[in-house]
DSSP file (Angstrom, degrees, kcal/mol; ACC not computed):
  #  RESIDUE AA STRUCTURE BP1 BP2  ACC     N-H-->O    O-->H-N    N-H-->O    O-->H-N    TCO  KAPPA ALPHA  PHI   PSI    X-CA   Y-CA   Z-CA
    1    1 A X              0   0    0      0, 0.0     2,-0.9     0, 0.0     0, 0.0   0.000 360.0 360.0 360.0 154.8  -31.8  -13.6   32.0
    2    2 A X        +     0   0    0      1,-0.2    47,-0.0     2,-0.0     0, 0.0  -0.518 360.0 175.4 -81.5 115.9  -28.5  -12.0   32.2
    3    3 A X        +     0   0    0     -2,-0.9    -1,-0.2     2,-0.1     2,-0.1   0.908  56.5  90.9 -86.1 -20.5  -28.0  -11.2   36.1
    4    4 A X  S    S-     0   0    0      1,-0.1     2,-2.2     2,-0.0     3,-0.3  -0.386  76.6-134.3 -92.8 141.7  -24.2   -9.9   35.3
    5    5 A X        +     0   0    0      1,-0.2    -1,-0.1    -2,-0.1    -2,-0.1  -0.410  49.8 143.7 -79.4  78.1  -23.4   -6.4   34.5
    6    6 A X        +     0   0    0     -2,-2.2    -1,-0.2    42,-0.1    48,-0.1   0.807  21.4 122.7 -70.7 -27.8  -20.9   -7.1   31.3
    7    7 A X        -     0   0    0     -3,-0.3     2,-0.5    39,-0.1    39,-0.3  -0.153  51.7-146.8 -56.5 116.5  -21.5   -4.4   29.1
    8    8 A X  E     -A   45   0A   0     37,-2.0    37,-2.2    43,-0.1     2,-1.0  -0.778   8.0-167.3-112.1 122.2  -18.1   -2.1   28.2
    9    9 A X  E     -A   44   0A   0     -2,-0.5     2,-0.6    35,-0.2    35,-0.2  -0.584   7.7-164.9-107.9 106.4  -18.7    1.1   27.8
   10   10 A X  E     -A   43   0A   0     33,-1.4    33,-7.6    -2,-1.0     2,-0.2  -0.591   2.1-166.6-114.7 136.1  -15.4    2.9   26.1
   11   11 A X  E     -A   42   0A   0     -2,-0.6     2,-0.3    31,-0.2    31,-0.2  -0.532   3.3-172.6 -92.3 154.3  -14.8    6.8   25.9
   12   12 A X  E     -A   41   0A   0     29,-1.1    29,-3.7    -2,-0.2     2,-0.6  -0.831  16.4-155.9-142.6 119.6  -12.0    8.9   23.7
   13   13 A X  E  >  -A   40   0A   0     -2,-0.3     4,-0.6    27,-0.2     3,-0.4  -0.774   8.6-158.0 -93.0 133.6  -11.4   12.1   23.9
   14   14 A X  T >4 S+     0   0    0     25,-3.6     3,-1.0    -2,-0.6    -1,-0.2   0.923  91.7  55.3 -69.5 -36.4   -9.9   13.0   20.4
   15   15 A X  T 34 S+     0   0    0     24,-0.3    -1,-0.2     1,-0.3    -2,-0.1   0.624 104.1  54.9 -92.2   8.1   -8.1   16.2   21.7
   16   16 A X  T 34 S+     0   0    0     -3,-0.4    -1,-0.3     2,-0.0    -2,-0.2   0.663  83.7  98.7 -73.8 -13.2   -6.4   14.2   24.3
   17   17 A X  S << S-     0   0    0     -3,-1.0     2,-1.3    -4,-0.6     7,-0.0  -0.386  76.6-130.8 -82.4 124.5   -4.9   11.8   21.8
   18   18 A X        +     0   0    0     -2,-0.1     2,-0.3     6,-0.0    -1,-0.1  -0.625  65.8 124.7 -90.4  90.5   -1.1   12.7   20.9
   19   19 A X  S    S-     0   0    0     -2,-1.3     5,-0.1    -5,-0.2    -2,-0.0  -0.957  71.3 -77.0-137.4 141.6   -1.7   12.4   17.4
   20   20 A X     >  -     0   0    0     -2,-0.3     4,-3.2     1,-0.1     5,-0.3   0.126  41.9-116.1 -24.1 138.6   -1.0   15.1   14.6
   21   21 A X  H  > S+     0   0    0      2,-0.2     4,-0.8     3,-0.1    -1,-0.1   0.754 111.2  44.7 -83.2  -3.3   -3.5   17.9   14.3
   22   22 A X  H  > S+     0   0    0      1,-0.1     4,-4.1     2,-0.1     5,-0.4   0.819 109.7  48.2 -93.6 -40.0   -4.7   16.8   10.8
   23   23 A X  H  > S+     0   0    0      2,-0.2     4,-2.2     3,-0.2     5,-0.3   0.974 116.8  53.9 -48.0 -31.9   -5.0   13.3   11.4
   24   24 A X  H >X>S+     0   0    0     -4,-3.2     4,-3.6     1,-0.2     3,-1.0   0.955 113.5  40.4 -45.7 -78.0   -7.0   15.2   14.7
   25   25 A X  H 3X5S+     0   0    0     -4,-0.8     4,-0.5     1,-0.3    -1,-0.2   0.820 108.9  59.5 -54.8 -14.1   -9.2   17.2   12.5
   26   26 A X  H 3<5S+     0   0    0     -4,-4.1     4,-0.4     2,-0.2    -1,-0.3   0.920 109.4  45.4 -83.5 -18.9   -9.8   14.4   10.0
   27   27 A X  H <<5S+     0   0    0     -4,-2.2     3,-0.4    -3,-1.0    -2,-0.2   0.897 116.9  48.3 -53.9 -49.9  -11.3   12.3   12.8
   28   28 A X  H  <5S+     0   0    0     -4,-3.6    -1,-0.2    -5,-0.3    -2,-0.2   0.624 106.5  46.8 -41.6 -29.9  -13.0   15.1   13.6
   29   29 A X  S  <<S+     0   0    0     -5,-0.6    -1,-0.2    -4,-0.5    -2,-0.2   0.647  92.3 112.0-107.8 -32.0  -14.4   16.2   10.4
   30   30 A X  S    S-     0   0    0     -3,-0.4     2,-0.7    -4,-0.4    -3,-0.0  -0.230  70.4-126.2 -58.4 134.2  -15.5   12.1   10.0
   31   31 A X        +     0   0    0      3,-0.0     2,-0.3     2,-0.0    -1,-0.1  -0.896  52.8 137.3 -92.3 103.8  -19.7   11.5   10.2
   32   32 A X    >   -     0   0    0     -2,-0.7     3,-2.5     3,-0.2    -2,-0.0  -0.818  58.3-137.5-149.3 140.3  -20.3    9.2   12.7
   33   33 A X  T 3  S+     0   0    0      1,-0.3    -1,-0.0    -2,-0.3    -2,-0.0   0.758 100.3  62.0 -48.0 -51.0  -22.7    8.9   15.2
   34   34 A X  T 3  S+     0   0    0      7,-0.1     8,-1.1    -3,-0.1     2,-0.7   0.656  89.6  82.2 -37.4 -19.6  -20.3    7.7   17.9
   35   35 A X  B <  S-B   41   0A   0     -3,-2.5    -3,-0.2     6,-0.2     6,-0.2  -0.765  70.4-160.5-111.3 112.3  -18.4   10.9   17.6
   36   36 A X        -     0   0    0      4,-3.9    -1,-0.1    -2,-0.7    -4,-0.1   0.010  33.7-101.5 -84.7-149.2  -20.0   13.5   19.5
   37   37 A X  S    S+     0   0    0      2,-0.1    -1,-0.1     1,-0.1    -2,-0.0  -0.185 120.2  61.7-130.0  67.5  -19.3   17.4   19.0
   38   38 A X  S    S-     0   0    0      2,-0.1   -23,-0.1     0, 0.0    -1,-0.1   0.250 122.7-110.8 -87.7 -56.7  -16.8   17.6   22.1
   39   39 A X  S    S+     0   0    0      1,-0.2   -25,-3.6   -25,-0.1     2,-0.4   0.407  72.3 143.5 103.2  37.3  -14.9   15.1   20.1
   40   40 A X  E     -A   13   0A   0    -27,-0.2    -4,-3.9   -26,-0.1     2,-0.3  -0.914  41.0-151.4-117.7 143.4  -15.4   12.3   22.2
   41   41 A X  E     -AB  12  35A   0    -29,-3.7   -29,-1.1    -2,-0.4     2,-0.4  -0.825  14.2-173.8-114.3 148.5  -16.0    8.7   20.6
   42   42 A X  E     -A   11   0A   0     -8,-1.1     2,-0.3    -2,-0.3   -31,-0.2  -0.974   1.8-171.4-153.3 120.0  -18.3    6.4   23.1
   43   43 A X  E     -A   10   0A   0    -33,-7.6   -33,-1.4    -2,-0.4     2,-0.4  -0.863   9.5-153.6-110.2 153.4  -18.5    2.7   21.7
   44   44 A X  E     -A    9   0A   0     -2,-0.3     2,-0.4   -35,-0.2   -35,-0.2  -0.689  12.3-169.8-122.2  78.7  -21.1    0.6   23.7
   45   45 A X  E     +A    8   0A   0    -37,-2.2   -37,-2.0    -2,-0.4    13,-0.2  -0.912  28.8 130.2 -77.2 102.0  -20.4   -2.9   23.6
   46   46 A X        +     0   0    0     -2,-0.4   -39,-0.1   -39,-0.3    -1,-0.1  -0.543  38.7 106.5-121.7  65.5  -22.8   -6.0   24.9
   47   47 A X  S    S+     0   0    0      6,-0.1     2,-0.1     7,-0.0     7,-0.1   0.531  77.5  66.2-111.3 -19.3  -23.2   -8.6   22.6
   48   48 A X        -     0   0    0      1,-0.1   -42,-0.1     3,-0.1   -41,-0.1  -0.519  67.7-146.9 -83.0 166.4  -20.6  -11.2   25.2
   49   49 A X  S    S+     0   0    0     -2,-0.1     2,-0.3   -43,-0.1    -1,-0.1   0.697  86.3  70.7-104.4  -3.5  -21.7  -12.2   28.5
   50   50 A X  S  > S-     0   0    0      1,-0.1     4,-0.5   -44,-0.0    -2,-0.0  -0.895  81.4-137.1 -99.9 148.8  -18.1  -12.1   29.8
   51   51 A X  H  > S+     0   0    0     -2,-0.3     4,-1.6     2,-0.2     3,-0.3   0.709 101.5  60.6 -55.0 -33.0  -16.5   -8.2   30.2
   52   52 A X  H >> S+     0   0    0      1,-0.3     3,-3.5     2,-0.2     4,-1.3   0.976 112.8  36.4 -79.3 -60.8  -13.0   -9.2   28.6
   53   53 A X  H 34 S+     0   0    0      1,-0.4    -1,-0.3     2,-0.2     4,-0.3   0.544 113.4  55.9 -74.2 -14.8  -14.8  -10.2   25.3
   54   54 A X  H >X S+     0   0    0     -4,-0.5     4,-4.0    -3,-0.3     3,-0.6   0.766 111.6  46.4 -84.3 -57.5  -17.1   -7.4   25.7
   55   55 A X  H <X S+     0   0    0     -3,-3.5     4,-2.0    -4,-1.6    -2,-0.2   0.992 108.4  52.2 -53.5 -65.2  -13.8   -5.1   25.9
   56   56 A X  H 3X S+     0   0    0     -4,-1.3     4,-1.0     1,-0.3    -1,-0.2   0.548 109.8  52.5 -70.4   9.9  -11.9   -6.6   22.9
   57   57 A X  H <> S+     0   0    0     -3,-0.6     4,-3.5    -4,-0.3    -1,-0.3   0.786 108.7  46.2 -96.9 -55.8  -14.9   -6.0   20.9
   58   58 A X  H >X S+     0   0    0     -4,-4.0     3,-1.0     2,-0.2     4,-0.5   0.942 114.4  49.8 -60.0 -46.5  -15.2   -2.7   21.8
   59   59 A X  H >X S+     0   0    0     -4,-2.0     3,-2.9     1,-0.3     4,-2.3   0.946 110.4  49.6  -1.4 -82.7  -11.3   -2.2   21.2
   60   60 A X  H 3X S+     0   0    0     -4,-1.0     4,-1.1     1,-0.3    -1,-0.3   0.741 111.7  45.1 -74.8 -15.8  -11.4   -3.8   17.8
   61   61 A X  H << S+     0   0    0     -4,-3.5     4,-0.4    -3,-1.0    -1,-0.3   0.230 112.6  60.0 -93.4  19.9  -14.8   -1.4   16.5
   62   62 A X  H <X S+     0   0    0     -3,-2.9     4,-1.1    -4,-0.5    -2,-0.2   0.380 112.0  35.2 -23.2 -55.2  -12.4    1.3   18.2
   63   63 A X  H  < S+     0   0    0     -4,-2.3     4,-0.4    -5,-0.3    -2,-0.2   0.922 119.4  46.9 -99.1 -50.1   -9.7    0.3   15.6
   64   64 A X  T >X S+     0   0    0     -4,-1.1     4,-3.8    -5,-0.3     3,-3.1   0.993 111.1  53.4 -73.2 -69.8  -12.0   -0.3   12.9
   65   65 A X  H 3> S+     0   0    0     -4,-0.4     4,-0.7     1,-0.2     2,-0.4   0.749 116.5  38.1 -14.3 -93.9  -14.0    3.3   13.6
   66   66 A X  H 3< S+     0   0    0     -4,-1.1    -1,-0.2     1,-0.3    -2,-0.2   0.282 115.3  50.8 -72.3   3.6  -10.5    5.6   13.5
   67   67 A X  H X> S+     0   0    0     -3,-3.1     3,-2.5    -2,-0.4     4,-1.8   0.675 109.4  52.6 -96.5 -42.6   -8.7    3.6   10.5
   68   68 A X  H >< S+     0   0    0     -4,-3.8     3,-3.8     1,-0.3     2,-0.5   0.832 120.0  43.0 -32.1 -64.0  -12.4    4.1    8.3
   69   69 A X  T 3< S+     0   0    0     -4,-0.7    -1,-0.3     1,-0.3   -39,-0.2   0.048 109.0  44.6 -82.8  41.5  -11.7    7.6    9.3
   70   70 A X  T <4 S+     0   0    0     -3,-2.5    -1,-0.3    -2,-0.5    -2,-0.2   0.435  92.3 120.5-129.9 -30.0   -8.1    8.3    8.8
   71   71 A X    <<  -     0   0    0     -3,-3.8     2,-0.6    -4,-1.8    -4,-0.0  -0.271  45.4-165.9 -62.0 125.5   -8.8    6.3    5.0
   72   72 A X        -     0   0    0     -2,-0.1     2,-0.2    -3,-0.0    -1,-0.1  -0.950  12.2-133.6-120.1 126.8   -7.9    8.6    2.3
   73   73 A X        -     0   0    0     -2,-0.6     3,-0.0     1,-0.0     0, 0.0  -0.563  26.6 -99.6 -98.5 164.9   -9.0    7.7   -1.0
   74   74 A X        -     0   0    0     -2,-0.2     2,-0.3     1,-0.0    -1,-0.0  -0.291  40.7-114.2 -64.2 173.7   -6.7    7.9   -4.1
   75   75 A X        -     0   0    0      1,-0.0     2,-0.1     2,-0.0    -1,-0.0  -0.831  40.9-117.1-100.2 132.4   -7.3   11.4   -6.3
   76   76 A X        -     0   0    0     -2,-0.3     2,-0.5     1,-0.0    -1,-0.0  -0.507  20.5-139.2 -94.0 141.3   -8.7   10.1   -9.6
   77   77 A X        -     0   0    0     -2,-0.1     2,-0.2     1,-0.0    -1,-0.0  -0.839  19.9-125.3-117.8 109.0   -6.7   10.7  -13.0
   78   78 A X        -     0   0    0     -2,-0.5    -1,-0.0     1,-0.1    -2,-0.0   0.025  37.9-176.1 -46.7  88.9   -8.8   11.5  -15.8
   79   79 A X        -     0   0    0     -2,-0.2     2,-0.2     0, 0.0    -1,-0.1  -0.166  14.9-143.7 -84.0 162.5   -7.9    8.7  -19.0
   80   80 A X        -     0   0    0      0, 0.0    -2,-0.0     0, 0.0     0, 0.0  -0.587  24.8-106.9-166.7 126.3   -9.0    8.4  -22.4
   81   81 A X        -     0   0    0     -2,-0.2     2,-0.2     1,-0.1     5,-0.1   0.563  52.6 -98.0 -52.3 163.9   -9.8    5.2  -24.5
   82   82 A X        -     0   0    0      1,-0.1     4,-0.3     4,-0.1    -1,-0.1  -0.517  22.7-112.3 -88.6 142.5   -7.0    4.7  -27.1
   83   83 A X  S >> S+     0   0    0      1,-0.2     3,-2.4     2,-0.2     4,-0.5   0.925 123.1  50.8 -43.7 -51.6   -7.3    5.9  -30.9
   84   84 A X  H 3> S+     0   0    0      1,-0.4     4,-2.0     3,-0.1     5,-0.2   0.948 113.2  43.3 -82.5 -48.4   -7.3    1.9  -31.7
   85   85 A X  H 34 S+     0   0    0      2,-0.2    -1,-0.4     3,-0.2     4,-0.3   0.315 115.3  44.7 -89.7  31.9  -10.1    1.2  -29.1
   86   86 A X  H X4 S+     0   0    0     -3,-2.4     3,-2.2    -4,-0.3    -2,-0.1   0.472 117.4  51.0 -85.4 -97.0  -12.5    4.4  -30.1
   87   87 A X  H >X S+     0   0    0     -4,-0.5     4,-3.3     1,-0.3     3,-0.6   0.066 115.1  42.7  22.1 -78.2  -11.6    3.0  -34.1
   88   88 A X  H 3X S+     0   0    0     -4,-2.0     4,-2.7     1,-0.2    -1,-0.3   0.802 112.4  51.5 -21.4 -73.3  -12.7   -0.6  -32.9
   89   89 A X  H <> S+     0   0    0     -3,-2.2     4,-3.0    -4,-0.3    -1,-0.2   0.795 109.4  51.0 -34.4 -51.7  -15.9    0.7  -30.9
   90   90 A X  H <> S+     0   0    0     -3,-0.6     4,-2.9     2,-0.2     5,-0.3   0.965 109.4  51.2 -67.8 -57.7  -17.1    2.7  -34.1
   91   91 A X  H  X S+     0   0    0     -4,-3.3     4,-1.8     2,-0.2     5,-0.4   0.958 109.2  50.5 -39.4 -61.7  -16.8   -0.6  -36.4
   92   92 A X  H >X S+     0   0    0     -4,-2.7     4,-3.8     2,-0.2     3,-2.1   0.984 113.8  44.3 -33.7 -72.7  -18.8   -2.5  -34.0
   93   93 A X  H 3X S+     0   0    0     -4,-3.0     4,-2.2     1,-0.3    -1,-0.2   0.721 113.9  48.0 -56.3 -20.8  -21.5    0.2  -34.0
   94   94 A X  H 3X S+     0   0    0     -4,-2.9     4,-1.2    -3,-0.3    -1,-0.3   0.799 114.9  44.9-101.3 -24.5  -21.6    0.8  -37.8
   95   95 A X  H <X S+     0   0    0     -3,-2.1     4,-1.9    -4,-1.8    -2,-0.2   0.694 113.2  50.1 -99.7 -21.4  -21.8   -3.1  -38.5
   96   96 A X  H  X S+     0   0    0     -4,-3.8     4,-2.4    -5,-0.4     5,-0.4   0.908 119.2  49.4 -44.1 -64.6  -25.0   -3.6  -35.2
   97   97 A X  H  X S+     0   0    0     -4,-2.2     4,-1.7     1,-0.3    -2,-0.2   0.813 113.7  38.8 -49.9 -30.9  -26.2   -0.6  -37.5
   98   98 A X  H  X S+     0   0    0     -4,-1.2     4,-0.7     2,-0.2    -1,-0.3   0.928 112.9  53.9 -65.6 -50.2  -25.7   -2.5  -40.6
   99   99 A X  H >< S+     0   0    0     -4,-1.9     3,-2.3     2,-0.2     4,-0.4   0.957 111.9  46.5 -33.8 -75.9  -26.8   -5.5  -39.3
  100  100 A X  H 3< S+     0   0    0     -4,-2.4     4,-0.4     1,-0.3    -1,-0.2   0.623 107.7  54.9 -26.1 -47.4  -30.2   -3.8  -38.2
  101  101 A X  H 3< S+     0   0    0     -4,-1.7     3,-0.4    -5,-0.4    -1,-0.3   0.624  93.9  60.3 -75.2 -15.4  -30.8   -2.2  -41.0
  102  102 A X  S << S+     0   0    0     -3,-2.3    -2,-0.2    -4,-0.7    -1,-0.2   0.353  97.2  75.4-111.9 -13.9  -30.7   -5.5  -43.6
  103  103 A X  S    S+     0   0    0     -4,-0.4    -1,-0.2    -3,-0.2    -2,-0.2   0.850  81.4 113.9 -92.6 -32.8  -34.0   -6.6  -41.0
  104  104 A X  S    S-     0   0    0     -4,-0.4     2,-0.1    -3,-0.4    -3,-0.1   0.420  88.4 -88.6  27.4 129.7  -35.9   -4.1  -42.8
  105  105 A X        -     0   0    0      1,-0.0     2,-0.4     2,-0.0    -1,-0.1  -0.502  53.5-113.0 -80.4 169.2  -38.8   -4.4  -45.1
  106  106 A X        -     0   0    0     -2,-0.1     2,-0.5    -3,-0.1    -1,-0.0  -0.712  39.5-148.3-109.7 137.7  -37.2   -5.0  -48.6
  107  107 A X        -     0   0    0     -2,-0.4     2,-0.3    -3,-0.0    -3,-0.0  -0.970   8.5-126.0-111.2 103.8  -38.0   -1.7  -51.1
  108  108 A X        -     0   0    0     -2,-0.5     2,-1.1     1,-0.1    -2,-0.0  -0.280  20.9-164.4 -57.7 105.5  -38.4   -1.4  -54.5
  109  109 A X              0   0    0     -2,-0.3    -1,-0.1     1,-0.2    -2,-0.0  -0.631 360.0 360.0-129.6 127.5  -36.3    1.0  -56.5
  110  110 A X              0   0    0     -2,-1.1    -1,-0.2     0, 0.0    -2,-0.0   0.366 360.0 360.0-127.9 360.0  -37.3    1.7  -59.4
């Protein structure tokens, strides 16, 4: 059993942080469960049995946490397939259809 206390428990207050107030409020505004609603992030690390490693763990999900929420995704720009490759697309479909159709029972007309 582990007799030693290692376990690092690390606090951040977001409105202490000298950081812009949107990057503030996008942290803020971020859903995670670490993040209380003071605005304080509390990681709980004790998966090493030594403190340091215990530390840099918490550190580095610290760093991971505040880039996820800081990540801005691009704004999407709305395309549309090229005359040649509808043109293309339609050919295919009318020669499946052709195809399909010649599997048919055979009809007399007369």
């Amino acid at each position: 059993m582990n007799k030693t206390s290692s376990a690092v428990q690390l606090q951040l207050d977001i409105s202490a942080l000298d950081i812009g107030e949107t990057y503030r409020d996008r942290i803020l505004a971020y859903k995670d469960r670490r993040i209380s609603d003071q605005g304080v992030i509390t990681i709980k690390a004790q998966n090493h049995r030594t403190q340091t490693r215990n530390r840099d763990e918490a550190l580095a999900r610290l760093q991971k946490l505040l880039k996820s929420a800081l990540h801005v995704d691009k704004t999407r720009r709305a395309t549309r397939p090229s005359y040649g490759a509808v043109k293309r697309r339609l050919k295919k479909k009318a020669e499946r259809s052709e195809k399909k159709a010649l599997r048919g029972k055979i009809r007399d007309f007369d």
